[in-house]
N, C-alpha and C positions, 0 to 999 in steps of 0.2 A: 504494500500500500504506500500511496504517497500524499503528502502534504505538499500543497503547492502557494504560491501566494501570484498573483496577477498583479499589475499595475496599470487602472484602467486610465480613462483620457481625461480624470479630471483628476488625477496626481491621487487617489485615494490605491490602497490596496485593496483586496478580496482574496481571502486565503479559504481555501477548503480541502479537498481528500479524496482521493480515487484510486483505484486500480490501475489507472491507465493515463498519465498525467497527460501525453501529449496529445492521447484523443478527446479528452476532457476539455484542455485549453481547446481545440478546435472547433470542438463544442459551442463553446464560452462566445470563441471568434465568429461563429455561426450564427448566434443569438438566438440557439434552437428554443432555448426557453423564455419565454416572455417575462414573465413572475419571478427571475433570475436579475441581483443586483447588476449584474456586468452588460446586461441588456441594454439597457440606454446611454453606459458608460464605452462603446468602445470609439473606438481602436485600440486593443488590450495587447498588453505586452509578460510574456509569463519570467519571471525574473526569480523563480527562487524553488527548487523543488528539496527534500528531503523524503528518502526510503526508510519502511518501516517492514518488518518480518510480518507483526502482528496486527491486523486491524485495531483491536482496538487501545495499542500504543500510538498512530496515525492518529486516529480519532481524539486521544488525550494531547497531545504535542497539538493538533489544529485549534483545540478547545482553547490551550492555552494561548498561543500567538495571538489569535483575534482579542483575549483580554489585553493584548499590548496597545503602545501610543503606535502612532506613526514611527513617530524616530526611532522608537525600538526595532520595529520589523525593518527599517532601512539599515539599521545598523547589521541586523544579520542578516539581509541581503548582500550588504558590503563586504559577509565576514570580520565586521571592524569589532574585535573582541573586546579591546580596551573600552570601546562606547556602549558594547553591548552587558558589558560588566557593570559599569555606571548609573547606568539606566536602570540595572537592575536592582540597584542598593538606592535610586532615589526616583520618587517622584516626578520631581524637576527636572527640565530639561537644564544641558549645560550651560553653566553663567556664561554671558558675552565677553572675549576678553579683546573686541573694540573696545578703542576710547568713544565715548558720546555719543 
């Protein structure tokens, strides 16, 4: 099973779980399903997949990410561990360290 995350055309993500990521995104790109968030959002871009043995470790790992911010799932989309550790001990997003 996989977890996948999309990044549709209005900079939001959409992350969900399939057997089959790449037919799913195509899916997605198809707009087979009406009643489906990425529906009125595309031109979608799939940027992030993760394999799982067990469905429902897929299914717990998807549960989780969508509780995240944005910056978080960009963060591990980027693999940026340092930001993804950060985020994970706070809240807040990181203080600006422009002047003004």
């Amino acid at each position: 099973m996989f977890i996948y995350i999309i990044l549709c055309s209005n900079e939001t993500f959409y992350t969900g779980v399939t057997n089959d990521a790449e037919r799913r995104f195509s899916e997605h790109e198809a707009g087979i399903e009406e009643d489906c968030y990425t529906f009125s959002r595309r031109p979608l871009r799939l940027l992030y997949t993760e394999f799982y043995d067990s469905p429902n470790d897929a299914i717990r790992r998807e549960k989780q990410i969508k509780g995240w911010s944005h910056q978080k799932k960009q963060a591990l989309i980027d693999r940026d561990l340092e930001e993804l550790s950060w985020l994970s001990k706070s809240r807040n997003s990181r203080p600006s360290t422009s002047s003004g």
